[in-house]
BAVONU-326430 format. One record per residue: residue in three letters; z, x, y of N, C-alpha, C in turn; residue number from 1. Coordinates in steps of 0.2 Angstrom, whole numbers, padded with zeros to 4 digits. Example, Ala and Ser with C-alpha at 12.3 -4.5 7.8 and 13.67 -1.06 7.14 Angstrom:
<gudrens>
+---------+-------+-------+-------+-------+-------+-------+-------+-------+-------+-----+
: residuo :  n.zz :  n.xx :  n.yy : ca.zz : ca.xx : ca.yy :  c.zz :  c.xx :  c.yy : num :
+---------+-------+-------+-------+-------+-------+-------+-------+-------+-------+-----+
:     ALA :  0039 :  0066 : -0028 :  0039 :  0062 : -0022 :  0039 :  0066 : -0016 :   1 :
:     SER :  0035 :  0064 : -0011 :  0036 :  0068 : -0005 :  0039 :  0064 :  0000 :   2 :
+---------+-------+-------+-------+-------+-------+-------+-------+-------+-------+-----+
</gudrens>
This chain:
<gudrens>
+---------+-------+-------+-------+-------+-------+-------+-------+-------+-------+-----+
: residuo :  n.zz :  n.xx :  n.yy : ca.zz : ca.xx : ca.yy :  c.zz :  c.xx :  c.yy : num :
+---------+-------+-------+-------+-------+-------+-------+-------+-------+-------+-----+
:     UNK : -0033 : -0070 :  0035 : -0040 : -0068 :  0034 : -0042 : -0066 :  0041 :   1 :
:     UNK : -0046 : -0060 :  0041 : -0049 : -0055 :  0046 : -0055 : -0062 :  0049 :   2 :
:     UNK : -0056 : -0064 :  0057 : -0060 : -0069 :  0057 : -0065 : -0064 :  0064 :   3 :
:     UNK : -0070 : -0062 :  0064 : -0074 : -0061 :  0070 : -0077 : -0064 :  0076 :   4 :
:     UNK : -0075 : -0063 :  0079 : -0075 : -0068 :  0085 : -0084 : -0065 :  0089 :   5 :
:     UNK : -0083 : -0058 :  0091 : -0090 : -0056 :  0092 : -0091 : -0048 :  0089 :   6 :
:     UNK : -0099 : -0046 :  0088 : -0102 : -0041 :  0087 : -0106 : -0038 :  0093 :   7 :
:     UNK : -0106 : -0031 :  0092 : -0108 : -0029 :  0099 : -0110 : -0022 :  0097 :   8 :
:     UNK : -0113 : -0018 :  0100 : -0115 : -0012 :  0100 : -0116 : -0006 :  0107 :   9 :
:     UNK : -0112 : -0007 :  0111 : -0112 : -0004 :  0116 : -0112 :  0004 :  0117 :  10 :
:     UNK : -0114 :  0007 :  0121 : -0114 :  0015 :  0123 : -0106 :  0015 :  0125 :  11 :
:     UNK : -0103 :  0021 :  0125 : -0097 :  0022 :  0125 : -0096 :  0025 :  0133 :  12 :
:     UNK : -0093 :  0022 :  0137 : -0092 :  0024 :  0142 : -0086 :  0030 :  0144 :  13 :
:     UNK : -0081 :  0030 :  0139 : -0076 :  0034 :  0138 : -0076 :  0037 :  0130 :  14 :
:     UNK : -0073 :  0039 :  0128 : -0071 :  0044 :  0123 : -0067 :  0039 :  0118 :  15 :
:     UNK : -0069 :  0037 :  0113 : -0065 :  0031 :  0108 : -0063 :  0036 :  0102 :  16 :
:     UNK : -0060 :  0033 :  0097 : -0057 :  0033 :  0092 : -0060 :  0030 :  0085 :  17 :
:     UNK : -0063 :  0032 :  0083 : -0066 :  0027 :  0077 : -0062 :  0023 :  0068 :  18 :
:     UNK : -0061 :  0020 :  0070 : -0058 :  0017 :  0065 : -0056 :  0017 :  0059 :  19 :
:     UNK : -0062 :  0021 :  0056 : -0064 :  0019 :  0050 : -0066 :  0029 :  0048 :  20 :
:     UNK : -0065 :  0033 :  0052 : -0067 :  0040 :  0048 : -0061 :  0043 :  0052 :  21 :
:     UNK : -0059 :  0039 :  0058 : -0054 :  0045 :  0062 : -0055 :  0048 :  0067 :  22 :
:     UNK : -0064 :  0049 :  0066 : -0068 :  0053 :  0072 : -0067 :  0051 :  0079 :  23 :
:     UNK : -0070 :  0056 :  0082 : -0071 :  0053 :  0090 : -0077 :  0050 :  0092 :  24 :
:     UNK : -0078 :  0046 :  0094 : -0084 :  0043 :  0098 : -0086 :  0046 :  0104 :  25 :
:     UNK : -0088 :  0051 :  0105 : -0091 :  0053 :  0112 : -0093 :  0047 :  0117 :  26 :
:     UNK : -0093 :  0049 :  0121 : -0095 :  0045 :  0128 : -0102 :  0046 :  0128 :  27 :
:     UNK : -0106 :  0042 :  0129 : -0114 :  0041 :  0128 : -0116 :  0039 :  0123 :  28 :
:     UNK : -0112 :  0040 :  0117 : -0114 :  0039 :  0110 : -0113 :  0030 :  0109 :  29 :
:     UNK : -0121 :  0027 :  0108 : -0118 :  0022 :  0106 : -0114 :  0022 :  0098 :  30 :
:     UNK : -0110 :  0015 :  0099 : -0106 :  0014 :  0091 : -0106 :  0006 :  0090 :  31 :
:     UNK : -0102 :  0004 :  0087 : -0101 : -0007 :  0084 : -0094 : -0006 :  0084 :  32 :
:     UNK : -0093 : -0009 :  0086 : -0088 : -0015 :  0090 : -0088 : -0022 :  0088 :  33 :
:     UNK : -0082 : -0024 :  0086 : -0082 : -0031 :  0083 : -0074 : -0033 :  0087 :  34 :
:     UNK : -0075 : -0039 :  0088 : -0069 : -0040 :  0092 : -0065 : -0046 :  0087 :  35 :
:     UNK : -0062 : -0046 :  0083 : -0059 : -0049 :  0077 : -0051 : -0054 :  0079 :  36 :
:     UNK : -0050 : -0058 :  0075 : -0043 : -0060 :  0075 : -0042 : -0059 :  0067 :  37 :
:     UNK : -0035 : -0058 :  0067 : -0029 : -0058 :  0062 : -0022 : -0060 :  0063 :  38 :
:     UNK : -0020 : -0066 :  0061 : -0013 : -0069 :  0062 : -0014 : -0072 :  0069 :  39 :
:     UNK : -0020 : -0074 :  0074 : -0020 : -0074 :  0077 : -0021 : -0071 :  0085 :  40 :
:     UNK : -0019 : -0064 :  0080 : -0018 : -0059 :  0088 : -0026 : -0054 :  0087 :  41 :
:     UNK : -0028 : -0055 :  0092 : -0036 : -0053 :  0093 : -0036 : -0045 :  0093 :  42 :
:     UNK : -0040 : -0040 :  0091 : -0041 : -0034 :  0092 : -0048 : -0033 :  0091 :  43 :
:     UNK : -0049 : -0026 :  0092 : -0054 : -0022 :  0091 : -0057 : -0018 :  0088 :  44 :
:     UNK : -0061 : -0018 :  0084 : -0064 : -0013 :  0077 : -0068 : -0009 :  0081 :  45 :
:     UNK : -0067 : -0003 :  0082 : -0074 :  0002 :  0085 : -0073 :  0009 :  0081 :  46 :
:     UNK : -0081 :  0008 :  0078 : -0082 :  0011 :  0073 : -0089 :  0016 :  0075 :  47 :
:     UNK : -0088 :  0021 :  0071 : -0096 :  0025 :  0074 : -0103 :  0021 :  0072 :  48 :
:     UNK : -0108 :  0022 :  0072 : -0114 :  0017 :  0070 : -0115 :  0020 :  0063 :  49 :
:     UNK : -0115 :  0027 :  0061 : -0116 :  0030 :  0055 : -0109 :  0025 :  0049 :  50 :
:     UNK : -0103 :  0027 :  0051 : -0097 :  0025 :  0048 : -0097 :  0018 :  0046 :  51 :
:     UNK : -0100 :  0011 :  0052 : -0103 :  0006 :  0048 : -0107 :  0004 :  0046 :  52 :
:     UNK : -0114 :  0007 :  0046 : -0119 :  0007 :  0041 : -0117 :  0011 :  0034 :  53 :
:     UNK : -0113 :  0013 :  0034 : -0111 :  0016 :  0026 : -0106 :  0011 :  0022 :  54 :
:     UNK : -0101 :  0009 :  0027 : -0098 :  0003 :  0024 : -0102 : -0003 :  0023 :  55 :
:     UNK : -0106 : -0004 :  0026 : -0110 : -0009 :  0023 : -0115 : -0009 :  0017 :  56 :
:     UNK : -0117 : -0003 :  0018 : -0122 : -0001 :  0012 : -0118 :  0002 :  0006 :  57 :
:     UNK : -0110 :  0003 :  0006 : -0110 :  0002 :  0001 : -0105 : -0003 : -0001 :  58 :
:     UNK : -0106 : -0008 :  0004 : -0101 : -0017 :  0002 : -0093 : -0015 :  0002 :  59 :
:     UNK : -0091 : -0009 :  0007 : -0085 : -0008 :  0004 : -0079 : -0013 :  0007 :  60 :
:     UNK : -0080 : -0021 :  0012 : -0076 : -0025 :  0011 : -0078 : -0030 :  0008 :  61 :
:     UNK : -0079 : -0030 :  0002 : -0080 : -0036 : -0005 : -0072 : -0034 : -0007 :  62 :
:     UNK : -0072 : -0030 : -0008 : -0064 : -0027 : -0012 : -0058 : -0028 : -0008 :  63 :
:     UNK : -0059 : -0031 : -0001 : -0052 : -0028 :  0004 : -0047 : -0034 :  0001 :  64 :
:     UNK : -0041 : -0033 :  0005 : -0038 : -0040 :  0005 : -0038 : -0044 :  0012 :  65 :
:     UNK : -0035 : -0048 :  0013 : -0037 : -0052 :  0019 : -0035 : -0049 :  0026 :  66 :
:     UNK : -0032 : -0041 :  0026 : -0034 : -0038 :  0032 : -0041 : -0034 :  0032 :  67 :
:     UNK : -0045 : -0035 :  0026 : -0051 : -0029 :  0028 : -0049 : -0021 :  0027 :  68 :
:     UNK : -0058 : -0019 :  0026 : -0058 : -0013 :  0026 : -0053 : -0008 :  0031 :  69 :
:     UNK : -0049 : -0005 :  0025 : -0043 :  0001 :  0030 : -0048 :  0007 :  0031 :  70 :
:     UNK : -0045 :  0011 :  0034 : -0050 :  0020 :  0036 : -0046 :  0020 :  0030 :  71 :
:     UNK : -0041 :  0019 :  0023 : -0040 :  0023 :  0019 : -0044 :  0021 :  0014 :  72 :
:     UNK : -0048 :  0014 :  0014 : -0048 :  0013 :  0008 : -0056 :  0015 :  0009 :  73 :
:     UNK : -0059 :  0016 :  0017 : -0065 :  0020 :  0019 : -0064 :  0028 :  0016 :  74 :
:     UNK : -0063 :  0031 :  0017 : -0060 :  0039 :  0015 : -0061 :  0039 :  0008 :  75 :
:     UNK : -0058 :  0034 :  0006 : -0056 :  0034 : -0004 : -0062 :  0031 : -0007 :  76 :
:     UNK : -0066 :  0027 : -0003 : -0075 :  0027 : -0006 : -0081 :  0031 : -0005 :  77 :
:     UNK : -0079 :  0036 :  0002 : -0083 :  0041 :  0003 : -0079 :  0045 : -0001 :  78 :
:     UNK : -0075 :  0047 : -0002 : -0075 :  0052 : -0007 : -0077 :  0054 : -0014 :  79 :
:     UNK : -0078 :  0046 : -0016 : -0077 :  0044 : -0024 : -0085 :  0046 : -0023 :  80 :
:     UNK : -0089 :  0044 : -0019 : -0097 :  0041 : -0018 : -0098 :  0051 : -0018 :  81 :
:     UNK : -0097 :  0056 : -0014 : -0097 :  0062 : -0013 : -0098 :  0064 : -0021 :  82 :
:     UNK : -0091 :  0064 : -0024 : -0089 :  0065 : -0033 : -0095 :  0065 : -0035 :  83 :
:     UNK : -0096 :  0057 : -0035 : -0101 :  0054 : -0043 : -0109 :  0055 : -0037 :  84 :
:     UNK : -0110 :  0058 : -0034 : -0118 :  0058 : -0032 : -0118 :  0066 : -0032 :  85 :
:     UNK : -0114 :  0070 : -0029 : -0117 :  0078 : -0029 : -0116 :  0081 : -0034 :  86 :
:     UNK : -0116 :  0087 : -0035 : -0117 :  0093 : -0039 : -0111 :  0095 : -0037 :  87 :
:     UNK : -0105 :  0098 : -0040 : -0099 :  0101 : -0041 : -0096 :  0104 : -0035 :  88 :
:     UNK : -0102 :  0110 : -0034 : -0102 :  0115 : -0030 : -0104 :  0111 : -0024 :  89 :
:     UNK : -0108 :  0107 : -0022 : -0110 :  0102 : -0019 : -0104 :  0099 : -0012 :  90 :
:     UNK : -0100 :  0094 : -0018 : -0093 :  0091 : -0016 : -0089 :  0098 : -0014 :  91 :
:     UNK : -0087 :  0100 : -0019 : -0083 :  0106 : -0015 : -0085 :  0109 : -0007 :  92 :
:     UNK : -0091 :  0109 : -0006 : -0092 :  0111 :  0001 : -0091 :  0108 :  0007 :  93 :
:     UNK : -0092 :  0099 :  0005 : -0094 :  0094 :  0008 : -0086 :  0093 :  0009 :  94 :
:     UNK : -0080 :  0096 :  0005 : -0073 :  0091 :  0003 : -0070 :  0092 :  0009 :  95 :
:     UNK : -0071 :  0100 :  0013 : -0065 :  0099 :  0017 : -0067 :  0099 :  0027 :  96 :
:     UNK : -0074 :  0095 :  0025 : -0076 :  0094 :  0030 : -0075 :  0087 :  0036 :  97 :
:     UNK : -0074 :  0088 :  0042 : -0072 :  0081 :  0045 : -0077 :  0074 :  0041 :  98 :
:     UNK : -0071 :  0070 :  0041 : -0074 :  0063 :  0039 : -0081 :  0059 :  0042 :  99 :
:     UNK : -0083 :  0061 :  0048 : -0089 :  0060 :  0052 : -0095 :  0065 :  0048 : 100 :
:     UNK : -0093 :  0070 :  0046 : -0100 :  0073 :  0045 : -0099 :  0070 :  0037 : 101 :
:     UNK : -0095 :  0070 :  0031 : -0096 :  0067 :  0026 : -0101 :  0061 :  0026 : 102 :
:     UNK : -0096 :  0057 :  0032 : -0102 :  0049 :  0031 : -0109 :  0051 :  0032 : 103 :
:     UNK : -0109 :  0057 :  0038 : -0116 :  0057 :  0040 : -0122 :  0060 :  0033 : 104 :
:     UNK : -0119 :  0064 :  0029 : -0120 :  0065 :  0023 : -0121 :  0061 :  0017 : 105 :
:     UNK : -0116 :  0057 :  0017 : -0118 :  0049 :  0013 : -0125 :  0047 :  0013 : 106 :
:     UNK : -0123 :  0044 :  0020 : -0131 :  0041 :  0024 : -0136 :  0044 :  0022 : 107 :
:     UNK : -0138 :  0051 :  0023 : -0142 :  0054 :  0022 : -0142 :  0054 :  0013 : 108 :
:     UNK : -0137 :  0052 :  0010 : -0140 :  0053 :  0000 : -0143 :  0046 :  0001 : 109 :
:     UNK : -0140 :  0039 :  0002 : -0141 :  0034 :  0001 : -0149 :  0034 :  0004 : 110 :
:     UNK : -0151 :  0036 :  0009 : -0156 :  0035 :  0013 : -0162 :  0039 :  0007 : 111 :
:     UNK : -0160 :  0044 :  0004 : -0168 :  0047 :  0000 : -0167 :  0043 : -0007 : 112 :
:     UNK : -0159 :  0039 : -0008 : -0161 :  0034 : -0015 : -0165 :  0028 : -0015 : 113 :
:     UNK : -0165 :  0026 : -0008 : -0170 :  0021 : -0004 : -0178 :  0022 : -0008 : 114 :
+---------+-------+-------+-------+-------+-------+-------+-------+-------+-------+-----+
</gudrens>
């Protein structure tokens, strides 16, 4: 079982890797940060701020198992969410775009379903 140790939200000083889309984190761009254990051995979740506000608005670690939300099982929600909300022609546009502008796009449906 994935345990959080702290939450954090810091500006990026260097150039990261985001976990959960694949994208880059630019330098200045704040993102979240969790600093977690698993089996003991501590690491770091850094994720863009769009990437996890989407995974939480759409609950995608209720379903994990006790390692947590993968970037596959992230990918394979944002896509399915893409499918069943756009128009045909819509998705096809959206399908072979980087994974960063998808979620940013997400965000933006969930947001006018508000």
């Amino acid at each position: 079982m994935v345990r959080v140790l702290k939450d954090s939200h810091p500006v990026a000083r260097k150039e990261h890797r985001c976990l959960l889309c694949n994208g880059t984190i630019n330098k200045g761009q704040r993102y979240y940060r969790q600093t977690c254990v698993y089996d003991a051995a501590p690491y770091d979740c850094i994720d863009h701020d769009e990437c996890y506000e989407v995974a939480m608005e759409l609950d995608m670690d209720t379903d994990c198992d006790d390692e947590g939300l993968t970037d596959e099982i992230f990918r394979e929600v944002i896509d399915e969410f893409i499918w069943d909300n756009f128009s045909e022609e819509e998705s096809d546009r959206i399908y072979n775009l980087p994974y960063y502008e998808k979620v940013r796009i997400v965000l933006n449906k969930l947001k006018e379903k508000r």
